[in-house]
N, C-alpha and C positions, 0 to 999 in steps of 0.2 A: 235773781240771776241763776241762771242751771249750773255756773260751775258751781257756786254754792249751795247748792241744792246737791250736788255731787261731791262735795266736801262736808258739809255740813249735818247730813243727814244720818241719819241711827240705824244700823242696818242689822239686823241678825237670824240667826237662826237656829236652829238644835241639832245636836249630834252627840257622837263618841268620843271618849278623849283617848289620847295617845299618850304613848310613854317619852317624856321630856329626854330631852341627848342635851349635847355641849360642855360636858362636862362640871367645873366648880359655879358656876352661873348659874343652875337650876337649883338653886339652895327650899328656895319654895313653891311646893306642889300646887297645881294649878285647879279648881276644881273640875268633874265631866263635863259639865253643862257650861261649861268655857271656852271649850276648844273649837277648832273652825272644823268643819265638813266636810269631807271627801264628796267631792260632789260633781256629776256627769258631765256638767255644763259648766266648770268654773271657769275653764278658760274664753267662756265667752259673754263671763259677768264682767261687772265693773272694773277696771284695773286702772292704775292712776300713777303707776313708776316702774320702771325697768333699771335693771344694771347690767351690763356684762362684763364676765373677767373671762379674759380669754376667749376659748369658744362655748362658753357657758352662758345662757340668757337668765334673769329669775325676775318675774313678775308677780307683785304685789298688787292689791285692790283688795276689793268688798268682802266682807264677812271673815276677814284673816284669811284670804287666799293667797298662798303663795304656789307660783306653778314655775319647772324650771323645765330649761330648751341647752338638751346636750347636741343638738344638729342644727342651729343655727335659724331656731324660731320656726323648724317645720312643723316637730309635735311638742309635746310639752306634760312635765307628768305634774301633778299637783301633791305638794307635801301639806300633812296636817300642823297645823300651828297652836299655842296655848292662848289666842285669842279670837275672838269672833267681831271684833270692832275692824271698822273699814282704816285698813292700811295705805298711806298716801306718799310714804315714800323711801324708798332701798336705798344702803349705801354696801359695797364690797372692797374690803383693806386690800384684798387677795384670796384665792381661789379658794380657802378655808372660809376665812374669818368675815365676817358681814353682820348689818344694824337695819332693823326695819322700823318703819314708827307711824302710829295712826292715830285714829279717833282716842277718847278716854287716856289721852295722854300716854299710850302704851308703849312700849321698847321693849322689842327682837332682838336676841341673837342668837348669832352660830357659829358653831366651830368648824362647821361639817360642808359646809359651799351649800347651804340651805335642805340637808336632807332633813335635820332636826333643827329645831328652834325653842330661846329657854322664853321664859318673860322676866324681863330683868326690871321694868318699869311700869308702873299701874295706878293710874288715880282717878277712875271715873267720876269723882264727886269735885274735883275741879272744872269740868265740863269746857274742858280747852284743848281742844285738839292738835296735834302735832301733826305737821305739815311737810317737812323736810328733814332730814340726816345729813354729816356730812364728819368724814374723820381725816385727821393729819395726820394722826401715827398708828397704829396698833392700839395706845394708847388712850389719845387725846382726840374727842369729839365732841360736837355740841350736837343739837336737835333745836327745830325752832318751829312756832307753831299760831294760832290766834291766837290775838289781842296782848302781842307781844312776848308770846310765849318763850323763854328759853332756859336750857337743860345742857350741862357740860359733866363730861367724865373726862376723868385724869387713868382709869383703872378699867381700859378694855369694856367701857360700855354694862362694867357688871353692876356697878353704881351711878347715880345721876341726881346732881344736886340744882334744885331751880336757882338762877342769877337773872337779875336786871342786865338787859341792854347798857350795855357802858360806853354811851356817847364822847367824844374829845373833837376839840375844835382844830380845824386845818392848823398847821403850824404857819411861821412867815417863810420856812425854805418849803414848805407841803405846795407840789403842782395843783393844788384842791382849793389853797388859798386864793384872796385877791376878790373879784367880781364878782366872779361865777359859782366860787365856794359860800357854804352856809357857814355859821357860828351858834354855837346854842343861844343866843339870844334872836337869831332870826326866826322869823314866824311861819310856816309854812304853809302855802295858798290851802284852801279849803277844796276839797273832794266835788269835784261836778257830779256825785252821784251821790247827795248827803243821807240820804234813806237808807241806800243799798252798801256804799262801802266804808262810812263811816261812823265812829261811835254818838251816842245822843245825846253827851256830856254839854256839849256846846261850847263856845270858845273859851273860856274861862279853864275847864275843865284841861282841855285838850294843847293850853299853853303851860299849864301847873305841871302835864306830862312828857312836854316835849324832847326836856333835857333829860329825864328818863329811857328815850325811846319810844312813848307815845303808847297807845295800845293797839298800833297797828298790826294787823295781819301777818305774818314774816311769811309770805311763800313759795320762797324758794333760793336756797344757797347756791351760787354760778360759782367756780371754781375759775378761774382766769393763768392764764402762763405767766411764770412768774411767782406766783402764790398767792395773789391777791384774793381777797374775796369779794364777791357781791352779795348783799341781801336783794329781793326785789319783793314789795312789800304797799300794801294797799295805798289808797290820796295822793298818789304822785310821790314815796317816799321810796328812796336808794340809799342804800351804805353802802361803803365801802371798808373795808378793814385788811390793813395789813403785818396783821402779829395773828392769825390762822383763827380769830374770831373772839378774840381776847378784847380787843377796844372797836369802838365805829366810827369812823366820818358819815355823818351826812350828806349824801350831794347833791346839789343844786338840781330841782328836774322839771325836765322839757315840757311835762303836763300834768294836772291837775289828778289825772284817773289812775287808777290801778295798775300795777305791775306785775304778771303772776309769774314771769320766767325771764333768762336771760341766755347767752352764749357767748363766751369767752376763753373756753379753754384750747382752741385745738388751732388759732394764729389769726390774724384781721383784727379789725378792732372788738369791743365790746359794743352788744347789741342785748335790748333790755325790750319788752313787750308785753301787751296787755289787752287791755279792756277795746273793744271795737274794730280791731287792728292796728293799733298805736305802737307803732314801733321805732326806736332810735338806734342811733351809732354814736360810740366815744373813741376817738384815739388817744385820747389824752387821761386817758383813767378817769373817766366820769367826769372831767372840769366843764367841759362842752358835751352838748348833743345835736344831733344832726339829725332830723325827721327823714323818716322811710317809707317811700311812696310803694303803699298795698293793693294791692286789686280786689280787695274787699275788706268789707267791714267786720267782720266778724272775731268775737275773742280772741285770742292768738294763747296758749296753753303750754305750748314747749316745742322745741325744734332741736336740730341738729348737724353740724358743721361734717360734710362726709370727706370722704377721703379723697375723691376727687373735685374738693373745693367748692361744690356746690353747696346751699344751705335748704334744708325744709325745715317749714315751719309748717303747728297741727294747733289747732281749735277747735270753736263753736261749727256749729250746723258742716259738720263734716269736711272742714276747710282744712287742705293742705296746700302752703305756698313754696314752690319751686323754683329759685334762682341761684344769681350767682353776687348776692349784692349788689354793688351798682351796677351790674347790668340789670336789673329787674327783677322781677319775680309773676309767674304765671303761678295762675289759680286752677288747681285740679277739687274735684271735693266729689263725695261718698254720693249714692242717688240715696240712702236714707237718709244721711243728714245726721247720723248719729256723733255725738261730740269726740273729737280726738286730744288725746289729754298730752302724749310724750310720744318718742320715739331714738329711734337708736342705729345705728350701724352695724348690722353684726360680720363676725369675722370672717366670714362668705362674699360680703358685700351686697347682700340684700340687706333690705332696710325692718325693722320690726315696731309698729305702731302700738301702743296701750290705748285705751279709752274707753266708749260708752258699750263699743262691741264686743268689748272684750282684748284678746292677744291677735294683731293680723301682722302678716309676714307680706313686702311687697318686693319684687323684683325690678332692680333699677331697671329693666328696657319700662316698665310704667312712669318710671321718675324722667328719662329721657324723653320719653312722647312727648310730639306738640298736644 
């Protein structure tokens, strides 16, 4: 599959290193031939996660490019980072402080709103990539990554200690109980895509794992109102967690296939999506789903709730879909066909895409056209 091809793949290249910032974080020197590259064209390499605080953009992707946007995703300057592994995804506490995490297990920070960056986390010989960031406090964050990868600090991201997935079963008052909710004892349907999205252990294997967590994929933490969390994560598997990433429920899901993103933070129900354009709704905190008619087939990658209520969603072969929930959704998409990975709202009210082109900046009168 090309996201995985876009996730998974080893990217690098050679340069100069820079002098580390952030303060007590950068305890250890990184070596030259570590560092990412200031480079002509980084903002229209790979990129696979945006953040913004305020009116500040900062885009992560390939080769440790981080590029930031102080006018709202017009230009964009790129700052040097202490890694060269492909970065897949930002998190910012506040207009300071921020966590970036990629390939080779690595973790970013800064103190500085990304003008310096330390390397606070590094393990290339575990060969498990981090996927997602996501912090509660100042303090307290996890990281989650393939084949169930995960990583929690208690101490501002300077430390990270690996933990297992800590599965717990719906309670009898949990909305998640009853029919619709799982139990560690229940078994979960097999992956309609057993070559590409799941492990080769075979069933045996992958029930010995279940109550672990599995060694599923974890990619991508949805933030929801309220405080809830989602995981959305490879074979048809969703958590839910409501102590900020400390325990899981499992929940019951709509299909078989992959989940690489969700949308829940900004009011409507919760909506989770993936593989082909598979996409659902929950009002009920994951107990139910309700299938969402797409106007095309294609991966679905990440999207965004905007301010006047409408929703996009970005993917495979250049697909972006435009509606308003049930009322529908129309399909615009790129004439390259280049993959769109995220996108965002910025404080302008124009919209700012990451993906296969790199950082593009659209202006709602294109989101409004028939």
């Amino acid at each position: 599959m090309l996201l995985r091809t876009l996730l998974m793949a080893g990217l690098l290249a050679a340069g100069p290193a820079a002098a580390q910032g952030g303060g007590d974080a950068c305890a250890d020197p990184v070596p030259e031939d570590q560092w990412s590259v200031l480079a002509p064209l980084a903002t229209r390499s790979l990129m696979l996660d945006l953040a913004r605080v305020g009116d500040v953009l900062v885009a992560v992707g390939d080769r440790g490019h981080v590029v930031i946007s102080e006018n709202h995703g017009r230009t964009w300057t790129q700052q040097r980072t202490p890694t060269r592994s492909l970065l897949t995804g930002v998190w910012f506490h506040d207009r300071k402080l921020g966590w970036a995490v990629g390939h080779d297990a690595v973790i970013l920070r800064t103190e500085d709103g990304g003008a310096s960056w330390c390397r606070v986390h590094w393990a290339p010989e575990q060969e498990q990539p981090l996927l997602d960031v996501w912090f509660e406090t100042a303090e307290h964050g996890i990281a989650v990554g393939a084949y169930g990868y995960v990583l929690r600090t208690t101490d501002g991201g300077r430390t990270w200690a690996e933990e297992t997935l800590e599965l717990v079963a719906a309670g009898a008052d949990d909305p998640l109980s009853g029919e619709n909710g799982l139990s560690g004892d229940d078994e979960p349907a097999p992956d309609d895509e057993p070559d590409d999205e799941t492990d080769e252990g075979g069933e045996e294997e992958w029930d010995e794992d279940f109550n672990l967590g599995g060694d599923f994929h974890l990619n991508k933490i949805i933030v929801a109102r309220g405080g809830d969390l989602y995981l959305a994560a490879e074979a048809g598997t969703l958590y839910r967690s409501s102590d900020a990433g400390r325990t899981w429920e499992q929940l019951a899901s709509p299909y078989d296939g992959s989940f690489f993103s969700g949308l829940a933070g900004e009011g409507g129900p919760v909506m989770m999506f993936g593989l082909r354009g598979n996409a659902f709704t929950s009002s009920d905190q994951g107990a139910s789903w309700q299938p969402v008619e797409m106007p095309a087939d294609a991966s679905l990658f990440g999207g965004a709730r905007l301010s006047d209520g409408s929703i996009v969603l970005v993917g495979a072969s250049g697909v972006m879909l435009i509606g308003r929930g049930a009322d529908g959704y129309r399909l615009a998409q790129r004439d390259d066909r280049k993959v769109l990975v995220t996108l965002l709202e910025a404080a302008d009210g124009g919209v700012v895409v990451v993906g296969e082109p790199g950082v593009l900046r659209l202006e709602r009168a294109f989101l409004a056209a028939d």
